[in-house]
ROBA-536130 format. One record per residue: residue in one letter; x, y, z of N, C-alpha, C, O in turn; residue number from 1; chain. Coordinates in steps of 0.1 Angstrom, whole numbers, plus 5000, padded with zeros to 4 digits. Atoms other than C-alpha are relative to their C-alpha. Layout:
(atom "A" (X Y Z) (X Y Z) (X Y Z) (X Y Z) NUM "A")
...
% end
This chain:
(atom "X" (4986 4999 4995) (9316 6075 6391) (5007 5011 4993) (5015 5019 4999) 1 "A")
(atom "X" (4996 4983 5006) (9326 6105 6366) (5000 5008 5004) (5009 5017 5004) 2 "A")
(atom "X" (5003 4981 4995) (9308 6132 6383) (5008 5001 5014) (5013 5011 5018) 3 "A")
(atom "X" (4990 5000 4990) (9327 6120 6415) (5015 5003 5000) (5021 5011 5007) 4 "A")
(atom "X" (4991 5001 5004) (9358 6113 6399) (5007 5018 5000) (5017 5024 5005) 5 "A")
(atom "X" (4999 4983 5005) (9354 6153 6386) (5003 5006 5011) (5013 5014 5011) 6 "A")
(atom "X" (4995 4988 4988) (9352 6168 6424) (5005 4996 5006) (5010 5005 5013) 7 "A")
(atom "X" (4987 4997 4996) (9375 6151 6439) (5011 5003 4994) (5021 5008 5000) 8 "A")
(atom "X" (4988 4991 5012) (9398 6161 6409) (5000 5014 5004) (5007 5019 5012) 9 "A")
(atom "X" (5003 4983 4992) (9388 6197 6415) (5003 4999 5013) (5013 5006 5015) 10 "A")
(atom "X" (4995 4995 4985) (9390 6194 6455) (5017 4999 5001) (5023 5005 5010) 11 "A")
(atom "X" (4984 5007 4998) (9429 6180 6451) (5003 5013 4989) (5015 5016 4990) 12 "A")
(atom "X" (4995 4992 5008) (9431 6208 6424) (5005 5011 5011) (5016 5014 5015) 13 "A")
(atom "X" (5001 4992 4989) (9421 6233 6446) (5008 4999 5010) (5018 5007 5008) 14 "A")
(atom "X" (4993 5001 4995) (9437 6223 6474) (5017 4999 5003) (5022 5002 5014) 15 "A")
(atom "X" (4985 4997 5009) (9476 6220 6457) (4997 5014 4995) (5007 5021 4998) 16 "A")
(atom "X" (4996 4988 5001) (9468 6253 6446) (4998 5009 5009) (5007 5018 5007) 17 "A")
(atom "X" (5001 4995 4989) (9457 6270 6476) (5012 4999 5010) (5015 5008 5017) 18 "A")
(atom "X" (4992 5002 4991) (9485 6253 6495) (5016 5008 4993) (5025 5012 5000) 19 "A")
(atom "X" (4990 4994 5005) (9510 6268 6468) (5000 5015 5000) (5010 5021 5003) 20 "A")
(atom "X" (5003 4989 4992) (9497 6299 6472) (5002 5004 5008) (5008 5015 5007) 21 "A")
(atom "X" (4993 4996 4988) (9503 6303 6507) (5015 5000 5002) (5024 5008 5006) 22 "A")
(atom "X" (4980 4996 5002) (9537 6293 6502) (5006 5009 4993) (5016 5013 4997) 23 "A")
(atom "X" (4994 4991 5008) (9543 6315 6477) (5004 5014 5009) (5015 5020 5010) 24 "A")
(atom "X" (5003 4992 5000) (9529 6343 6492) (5003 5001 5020) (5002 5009 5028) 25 "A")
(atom "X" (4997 4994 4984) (9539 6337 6528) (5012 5011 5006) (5023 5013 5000) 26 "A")
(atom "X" (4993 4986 4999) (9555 6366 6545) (5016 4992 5007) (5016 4989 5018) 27 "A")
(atom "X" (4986 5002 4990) (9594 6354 6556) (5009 5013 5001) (5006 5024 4995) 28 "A")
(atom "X" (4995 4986 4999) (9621 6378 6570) (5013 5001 4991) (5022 4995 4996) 29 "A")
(atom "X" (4987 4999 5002) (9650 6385 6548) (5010 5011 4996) (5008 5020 4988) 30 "A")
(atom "X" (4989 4993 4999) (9681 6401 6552) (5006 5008 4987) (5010 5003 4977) 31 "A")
(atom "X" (4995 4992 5011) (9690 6431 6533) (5009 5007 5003) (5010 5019 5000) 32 "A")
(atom "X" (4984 4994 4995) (9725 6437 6547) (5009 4988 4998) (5005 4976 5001) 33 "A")
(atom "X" (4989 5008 5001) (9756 6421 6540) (5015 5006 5006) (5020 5017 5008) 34 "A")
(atom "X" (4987 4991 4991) (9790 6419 6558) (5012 4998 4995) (5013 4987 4988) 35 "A")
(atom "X" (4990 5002 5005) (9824 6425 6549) (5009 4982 5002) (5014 4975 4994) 36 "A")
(atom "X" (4997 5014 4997) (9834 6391 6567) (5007 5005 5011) (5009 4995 5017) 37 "A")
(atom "X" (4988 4994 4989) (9857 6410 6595) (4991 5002 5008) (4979 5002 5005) 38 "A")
(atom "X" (5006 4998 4987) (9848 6418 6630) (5008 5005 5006) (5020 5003 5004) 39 "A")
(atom "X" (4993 4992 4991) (9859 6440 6657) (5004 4988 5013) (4993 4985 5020) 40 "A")
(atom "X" (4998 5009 4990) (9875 6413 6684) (4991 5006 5012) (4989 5019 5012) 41 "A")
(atom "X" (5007 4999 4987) (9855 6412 6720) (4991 5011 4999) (4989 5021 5007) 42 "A")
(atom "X" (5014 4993 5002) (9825 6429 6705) (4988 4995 5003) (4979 5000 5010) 43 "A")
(atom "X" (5009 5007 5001) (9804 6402 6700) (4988 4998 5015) (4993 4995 5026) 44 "A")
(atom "X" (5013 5001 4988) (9768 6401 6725) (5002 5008 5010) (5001 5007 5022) 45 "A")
(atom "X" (4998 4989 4991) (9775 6434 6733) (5001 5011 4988) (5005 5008 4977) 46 "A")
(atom "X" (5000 4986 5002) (9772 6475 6724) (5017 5000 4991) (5028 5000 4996) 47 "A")
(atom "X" (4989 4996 5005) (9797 6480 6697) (5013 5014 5000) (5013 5022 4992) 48 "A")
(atom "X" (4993 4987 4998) (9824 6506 6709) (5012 5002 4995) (5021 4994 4997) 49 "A")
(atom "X" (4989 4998 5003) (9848 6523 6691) (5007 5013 5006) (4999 5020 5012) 50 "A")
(atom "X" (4996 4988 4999) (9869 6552 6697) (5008 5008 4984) (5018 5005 4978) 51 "A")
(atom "X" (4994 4992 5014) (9875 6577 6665) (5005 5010 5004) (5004 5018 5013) 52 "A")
(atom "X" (4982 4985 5001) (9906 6600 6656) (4994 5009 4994) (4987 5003 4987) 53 "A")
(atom "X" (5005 4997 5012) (9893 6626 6635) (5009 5007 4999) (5008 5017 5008) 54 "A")
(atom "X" (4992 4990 5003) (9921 6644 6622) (5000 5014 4998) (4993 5021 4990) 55 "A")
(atom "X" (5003 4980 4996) (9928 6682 6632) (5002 5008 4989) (4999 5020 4988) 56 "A")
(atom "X" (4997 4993 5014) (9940 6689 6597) (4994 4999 4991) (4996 5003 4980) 57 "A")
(atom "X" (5012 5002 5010) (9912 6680 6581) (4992 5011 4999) (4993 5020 5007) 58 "A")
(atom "X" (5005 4982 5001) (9888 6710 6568) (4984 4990 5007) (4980 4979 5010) 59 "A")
(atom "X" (5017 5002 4985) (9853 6717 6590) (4992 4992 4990) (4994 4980 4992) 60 "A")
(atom "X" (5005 5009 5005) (9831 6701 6565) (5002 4984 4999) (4993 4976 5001) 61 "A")
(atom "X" (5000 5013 4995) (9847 6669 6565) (4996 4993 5017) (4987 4985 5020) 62 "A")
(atom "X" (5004 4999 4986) (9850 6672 6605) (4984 5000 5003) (4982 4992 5012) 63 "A")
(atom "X" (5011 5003 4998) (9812 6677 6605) (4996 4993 4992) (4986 4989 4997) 64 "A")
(atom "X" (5007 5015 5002) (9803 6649 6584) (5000 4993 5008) (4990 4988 5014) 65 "A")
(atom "X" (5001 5015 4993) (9820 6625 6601) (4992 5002 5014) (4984 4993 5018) 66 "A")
(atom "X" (5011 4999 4983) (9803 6640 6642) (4988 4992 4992) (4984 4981 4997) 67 "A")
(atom "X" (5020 4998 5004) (9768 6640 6619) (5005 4982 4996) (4998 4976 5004) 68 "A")
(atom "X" (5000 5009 5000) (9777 6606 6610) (5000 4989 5011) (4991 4980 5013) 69 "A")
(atom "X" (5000 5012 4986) (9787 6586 6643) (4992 5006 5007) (4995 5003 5018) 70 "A")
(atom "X" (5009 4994 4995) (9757 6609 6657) (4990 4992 4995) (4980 4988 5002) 71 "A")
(atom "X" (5015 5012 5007) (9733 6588 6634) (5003 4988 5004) (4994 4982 5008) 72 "A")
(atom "X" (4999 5016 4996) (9750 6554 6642) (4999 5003 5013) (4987 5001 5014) 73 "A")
(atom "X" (5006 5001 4989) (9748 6560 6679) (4986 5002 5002) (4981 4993 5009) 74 "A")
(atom "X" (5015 4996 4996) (9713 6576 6681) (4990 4987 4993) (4981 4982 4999) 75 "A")
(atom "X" (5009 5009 5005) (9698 6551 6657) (4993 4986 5005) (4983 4981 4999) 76 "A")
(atom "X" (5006 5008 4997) (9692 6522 6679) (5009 4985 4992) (5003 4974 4991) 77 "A")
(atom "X" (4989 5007 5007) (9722 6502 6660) (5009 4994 5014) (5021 4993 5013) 78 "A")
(atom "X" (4986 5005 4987) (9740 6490 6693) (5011 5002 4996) (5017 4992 4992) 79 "A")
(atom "X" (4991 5001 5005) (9769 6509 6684) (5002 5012 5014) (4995 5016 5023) 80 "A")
(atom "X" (4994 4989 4991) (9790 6535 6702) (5016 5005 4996) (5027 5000 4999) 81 "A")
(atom "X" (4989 4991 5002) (9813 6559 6687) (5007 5012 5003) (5003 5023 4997) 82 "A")
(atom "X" (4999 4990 4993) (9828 6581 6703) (5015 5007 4993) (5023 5001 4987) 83 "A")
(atom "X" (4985 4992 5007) (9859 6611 6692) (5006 4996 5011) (5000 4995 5021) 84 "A")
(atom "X" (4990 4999 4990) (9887 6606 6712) (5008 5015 4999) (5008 5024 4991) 85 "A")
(atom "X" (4996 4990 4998) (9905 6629 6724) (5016 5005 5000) (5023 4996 5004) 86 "A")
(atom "X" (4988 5000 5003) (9940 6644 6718) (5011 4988 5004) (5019 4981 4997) 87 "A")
(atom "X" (4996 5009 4990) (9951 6623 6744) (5003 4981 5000) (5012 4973 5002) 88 "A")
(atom "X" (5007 5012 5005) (9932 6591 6735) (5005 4994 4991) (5008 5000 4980) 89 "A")
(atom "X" (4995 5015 5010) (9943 6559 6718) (4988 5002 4989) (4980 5009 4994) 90 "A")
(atom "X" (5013 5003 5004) (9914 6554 6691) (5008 4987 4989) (5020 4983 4989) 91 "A")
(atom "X" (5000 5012 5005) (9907 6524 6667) (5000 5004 4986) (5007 5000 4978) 92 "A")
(atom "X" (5000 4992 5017) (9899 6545 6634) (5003 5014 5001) (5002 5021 5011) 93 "A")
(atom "X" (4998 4992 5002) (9909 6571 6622) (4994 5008 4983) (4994 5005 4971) 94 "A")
(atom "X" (5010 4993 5010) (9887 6598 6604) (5009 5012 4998) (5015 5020 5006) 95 "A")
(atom "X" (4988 4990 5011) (9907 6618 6577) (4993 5005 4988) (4981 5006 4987) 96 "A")
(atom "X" (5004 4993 5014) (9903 6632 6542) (5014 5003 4992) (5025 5006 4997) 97 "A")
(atom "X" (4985 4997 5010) (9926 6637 6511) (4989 5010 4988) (4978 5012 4991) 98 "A")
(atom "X" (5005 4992 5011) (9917 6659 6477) (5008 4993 4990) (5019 4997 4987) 99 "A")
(atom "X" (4993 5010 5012) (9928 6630 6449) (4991 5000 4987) (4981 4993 4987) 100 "A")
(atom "X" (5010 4997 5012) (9912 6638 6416) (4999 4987 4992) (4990 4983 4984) 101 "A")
(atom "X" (4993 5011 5006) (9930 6607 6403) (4991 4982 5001) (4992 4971 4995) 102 "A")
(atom "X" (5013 5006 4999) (9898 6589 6419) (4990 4995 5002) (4987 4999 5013) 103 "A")
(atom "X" (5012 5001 5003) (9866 6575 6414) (4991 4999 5017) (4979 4994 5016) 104 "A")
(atom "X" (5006 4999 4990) (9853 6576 6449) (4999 5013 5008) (5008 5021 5007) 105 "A")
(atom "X" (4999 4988 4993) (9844 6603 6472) (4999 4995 5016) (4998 5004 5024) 106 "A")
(atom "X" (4996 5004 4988) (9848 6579 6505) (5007 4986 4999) (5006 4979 4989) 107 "A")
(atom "X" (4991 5011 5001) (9873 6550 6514) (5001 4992 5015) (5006 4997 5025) 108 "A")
(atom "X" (4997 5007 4987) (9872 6527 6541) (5012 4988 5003) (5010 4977 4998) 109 "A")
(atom "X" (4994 5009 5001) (9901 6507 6550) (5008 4993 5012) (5017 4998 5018) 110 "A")
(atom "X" (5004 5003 4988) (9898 6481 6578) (5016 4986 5000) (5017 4977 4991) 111 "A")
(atom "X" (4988 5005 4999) (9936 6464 6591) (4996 4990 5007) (4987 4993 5015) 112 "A")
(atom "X" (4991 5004 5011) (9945 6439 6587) (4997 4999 4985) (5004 5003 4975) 113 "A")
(atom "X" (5006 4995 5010) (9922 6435 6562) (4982 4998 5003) (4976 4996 5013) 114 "A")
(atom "X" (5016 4995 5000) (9883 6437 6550) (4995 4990 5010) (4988 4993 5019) 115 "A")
(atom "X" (5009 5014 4997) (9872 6396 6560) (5009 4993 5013) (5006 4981 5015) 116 "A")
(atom "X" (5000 5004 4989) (9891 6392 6592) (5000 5008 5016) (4998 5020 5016) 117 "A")
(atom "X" (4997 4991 4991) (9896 6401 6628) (5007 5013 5002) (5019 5013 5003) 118 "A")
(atom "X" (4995 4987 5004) (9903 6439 6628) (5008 5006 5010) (5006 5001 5021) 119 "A")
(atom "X" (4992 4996 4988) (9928 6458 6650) (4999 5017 4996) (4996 5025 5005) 120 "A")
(atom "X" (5005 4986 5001) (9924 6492 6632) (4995 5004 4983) (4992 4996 4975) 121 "A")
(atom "X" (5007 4999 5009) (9911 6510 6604) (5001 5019 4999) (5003 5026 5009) 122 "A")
(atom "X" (4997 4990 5004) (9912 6542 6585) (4986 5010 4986) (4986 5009 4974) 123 "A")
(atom "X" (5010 4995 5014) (9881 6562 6562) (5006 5013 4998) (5011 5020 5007) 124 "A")
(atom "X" (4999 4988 5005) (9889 6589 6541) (4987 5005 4991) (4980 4997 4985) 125 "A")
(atom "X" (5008 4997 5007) (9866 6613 6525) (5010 5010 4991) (5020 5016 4992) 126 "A")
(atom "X" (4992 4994 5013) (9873 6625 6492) (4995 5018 4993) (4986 5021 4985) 127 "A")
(atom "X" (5005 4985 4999) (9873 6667 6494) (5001 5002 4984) (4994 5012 4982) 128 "A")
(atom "X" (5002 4999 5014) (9876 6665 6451) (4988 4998 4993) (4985 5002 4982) 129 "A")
(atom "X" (5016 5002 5007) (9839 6653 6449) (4996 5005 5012) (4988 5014 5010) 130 "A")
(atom "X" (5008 4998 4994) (9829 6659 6482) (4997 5016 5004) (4988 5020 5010) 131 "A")
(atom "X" (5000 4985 4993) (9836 6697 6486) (4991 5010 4993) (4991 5022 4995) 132 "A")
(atom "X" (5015 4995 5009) (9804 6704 6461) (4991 4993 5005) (4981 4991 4999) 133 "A")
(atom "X" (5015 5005 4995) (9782 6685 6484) (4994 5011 5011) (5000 5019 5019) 134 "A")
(atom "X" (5009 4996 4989) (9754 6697 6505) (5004 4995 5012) (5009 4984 5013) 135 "A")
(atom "X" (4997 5012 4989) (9758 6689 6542) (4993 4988 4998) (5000 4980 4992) 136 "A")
(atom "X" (5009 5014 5002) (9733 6661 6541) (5006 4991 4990) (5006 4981 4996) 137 "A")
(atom "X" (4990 5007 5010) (9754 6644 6512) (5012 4994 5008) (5013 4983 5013) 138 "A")
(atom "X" (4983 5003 4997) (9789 6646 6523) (4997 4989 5016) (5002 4978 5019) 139 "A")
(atom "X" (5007 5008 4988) (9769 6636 6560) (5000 4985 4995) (5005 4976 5001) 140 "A")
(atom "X" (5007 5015 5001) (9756 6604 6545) (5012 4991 4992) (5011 4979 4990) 141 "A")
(atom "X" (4992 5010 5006) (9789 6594 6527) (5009 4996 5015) (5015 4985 5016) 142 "A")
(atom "X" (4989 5001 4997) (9808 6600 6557) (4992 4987 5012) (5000 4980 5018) 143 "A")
(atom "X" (5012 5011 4995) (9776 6575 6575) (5000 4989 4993) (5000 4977 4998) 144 "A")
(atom "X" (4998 5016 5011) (9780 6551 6547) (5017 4994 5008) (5020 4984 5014) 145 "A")
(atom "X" (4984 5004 4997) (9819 6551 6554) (5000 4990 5017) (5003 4978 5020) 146 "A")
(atom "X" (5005 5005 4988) (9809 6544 6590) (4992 4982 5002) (4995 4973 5011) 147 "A")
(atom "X" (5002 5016 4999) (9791 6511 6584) (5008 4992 4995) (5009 4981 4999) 148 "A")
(atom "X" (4985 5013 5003) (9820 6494 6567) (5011 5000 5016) (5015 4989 5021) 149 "A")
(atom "X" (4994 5003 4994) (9838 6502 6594) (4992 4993 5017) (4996 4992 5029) 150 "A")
(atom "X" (5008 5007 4990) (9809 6485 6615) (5001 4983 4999) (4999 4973 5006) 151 "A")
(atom "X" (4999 5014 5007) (9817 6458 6590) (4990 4993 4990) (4991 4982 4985) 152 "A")
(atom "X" (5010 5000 5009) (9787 6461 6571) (5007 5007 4983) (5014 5016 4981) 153 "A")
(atom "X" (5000 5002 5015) (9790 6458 6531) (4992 5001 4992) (4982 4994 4991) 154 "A")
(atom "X" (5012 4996 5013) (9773 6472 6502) (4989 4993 4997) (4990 4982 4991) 155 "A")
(atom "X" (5014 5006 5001) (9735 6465 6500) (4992 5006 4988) (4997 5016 4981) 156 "A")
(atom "X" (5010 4996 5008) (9705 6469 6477) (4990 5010 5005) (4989 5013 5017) 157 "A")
(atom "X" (5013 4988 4996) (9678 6494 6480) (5004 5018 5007) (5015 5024 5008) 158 "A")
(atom "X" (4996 4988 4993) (9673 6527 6498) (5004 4998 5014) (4996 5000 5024) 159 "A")
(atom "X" (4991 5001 4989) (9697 6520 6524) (5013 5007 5002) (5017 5013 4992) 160 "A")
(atom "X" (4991 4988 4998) (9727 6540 6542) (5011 4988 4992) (5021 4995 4989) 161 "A")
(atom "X" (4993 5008 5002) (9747 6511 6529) (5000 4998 4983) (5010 4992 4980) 162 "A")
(atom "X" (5004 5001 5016) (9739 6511 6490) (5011 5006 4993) (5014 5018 4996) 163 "A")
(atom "X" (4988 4993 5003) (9769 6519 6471) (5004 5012 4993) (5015 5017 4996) 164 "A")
(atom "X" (5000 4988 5001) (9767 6547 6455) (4993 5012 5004) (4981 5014 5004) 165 "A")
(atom "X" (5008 4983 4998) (9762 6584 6464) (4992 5007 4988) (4992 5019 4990) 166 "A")
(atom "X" (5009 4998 5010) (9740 6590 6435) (4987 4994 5003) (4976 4999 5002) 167 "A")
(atom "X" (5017 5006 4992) (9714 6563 6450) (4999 5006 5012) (4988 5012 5013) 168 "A")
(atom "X" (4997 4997 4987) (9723 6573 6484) (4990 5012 5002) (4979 5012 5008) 169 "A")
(atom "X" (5005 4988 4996) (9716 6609 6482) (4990 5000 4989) (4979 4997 4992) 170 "A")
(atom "X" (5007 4997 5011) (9702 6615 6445) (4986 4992 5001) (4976 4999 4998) 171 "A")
(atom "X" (5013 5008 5005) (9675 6587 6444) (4995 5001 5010) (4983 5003 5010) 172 "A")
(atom "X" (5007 5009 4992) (9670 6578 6476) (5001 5013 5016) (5000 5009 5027) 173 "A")
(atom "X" (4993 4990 4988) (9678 6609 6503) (5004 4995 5009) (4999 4998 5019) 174 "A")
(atom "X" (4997 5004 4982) (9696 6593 6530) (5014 5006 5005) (5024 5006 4997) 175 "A")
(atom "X" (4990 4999 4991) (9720 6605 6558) (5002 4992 5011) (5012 4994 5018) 176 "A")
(atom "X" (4997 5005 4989) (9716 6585 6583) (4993 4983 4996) (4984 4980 4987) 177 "A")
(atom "X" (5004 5017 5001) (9711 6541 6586) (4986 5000 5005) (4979 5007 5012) 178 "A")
(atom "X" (5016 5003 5001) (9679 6525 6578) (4998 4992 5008) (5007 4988 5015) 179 "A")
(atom "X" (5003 5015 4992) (9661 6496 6594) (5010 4987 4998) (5013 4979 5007) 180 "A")
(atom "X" (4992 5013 5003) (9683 6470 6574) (5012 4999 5002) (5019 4989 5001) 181 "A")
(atom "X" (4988 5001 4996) (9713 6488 6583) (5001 4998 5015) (5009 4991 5022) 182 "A")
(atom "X" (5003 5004 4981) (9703 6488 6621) (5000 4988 5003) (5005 4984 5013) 183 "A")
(atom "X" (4999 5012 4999) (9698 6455 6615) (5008 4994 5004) (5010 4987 5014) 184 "A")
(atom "X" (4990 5008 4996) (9726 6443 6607) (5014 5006 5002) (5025 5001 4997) 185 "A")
(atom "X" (4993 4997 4986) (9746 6462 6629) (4999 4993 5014) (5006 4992 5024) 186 "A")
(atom "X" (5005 5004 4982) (9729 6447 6658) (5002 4986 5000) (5006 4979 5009) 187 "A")
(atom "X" (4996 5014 5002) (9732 6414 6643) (5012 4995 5001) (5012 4983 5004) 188 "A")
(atom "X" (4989 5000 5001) (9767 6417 6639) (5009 4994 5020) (5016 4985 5024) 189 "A")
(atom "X" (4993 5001 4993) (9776 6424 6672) (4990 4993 5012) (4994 4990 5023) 190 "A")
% end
């Protein structure tokens, strides 16, 4: 009765560890985006559309960030749609720029009423004090970053367009345009 005793001991070993194993090691999906908590009203289970201002007194580099930016969130497969408005046109954000040395960011998003509820409008600035020594591809990917907050998406981990600083952003990680986990949860969103 020992030597029995032994392999079912071992089979019950085996078997608890095998089973913990799989659990451990099984593949689940998880979410590498997070959201401000706000939302654009009568978006939801549907193509997110906005219409953007982009201010005429702004210098060309800013102005082509922000195109090259709502050019990456539309193309990307993000169910989004951003479009310039036109002199004419009402819009929902408005894309601007200041030269404030005073600080520490080189983009600002700021979504009215505020960040964690229903939104009515919203305003990004890019900061020409740090940004007017970037490469296109840089200033591009802040003004792309700026862009997903006002999708409602909130600072993430990894090499993502959403990652909070331009030093991971561009320096570590090269990005201008949203990754899979920002596409994600763009799409999730709306």
């Amino acid at each position: 009765m020992g030597k029995y005793t032994q392999q079912v001991s071992k089979f019950w070993a085996i078997l608890v560890l095998t089973g913990a194993l799989t659990f451990l090691f099984q593949v689940s999906h998880v979410f590498a985006y997070n959201y401000l908590g706000g939302f654009w009203p009568g978006q939801t289970g549907s193509t997110l559309k906005l219409n953007l201002g982009l201010d005429a007194n702004m210098g060309a580099n800013a102005s082509q960030a922000y195109t090259d930016g709502f050019i990456s969130w539309n193309s990307a497969g993000a169910e989004v749609s951003f479009t310039p408005a036109s002199s004419t046109q009402s819009y929902n954000v408005l894309l601007t720029e200041t030269n404030n040395s005073s600080v520490g960011w080189d983009g600002l998003t700021t979504l009215l009423p505020c960040n964690s509820c229903q939104y009515t409008s919203g305003t990004v600035l890019l900061n020409r004090f740090f940004t007017g020594s970037y490469v296109r591809g840089k200033i591009a990917g802040v003004a792309t970053h700026e862009l997903g907050h006002v999708i409602g998406l909130a600072h993430a981990g990894g090499c993502v367009i959403m990652v909070a600083t331009t030093a991971t952003r561009w320096d570590t990680c090269h990005l201008q345009t949203p990754q899979l986990d920002d596409i994600n949860g763009a799409k999730a969103r709306y």
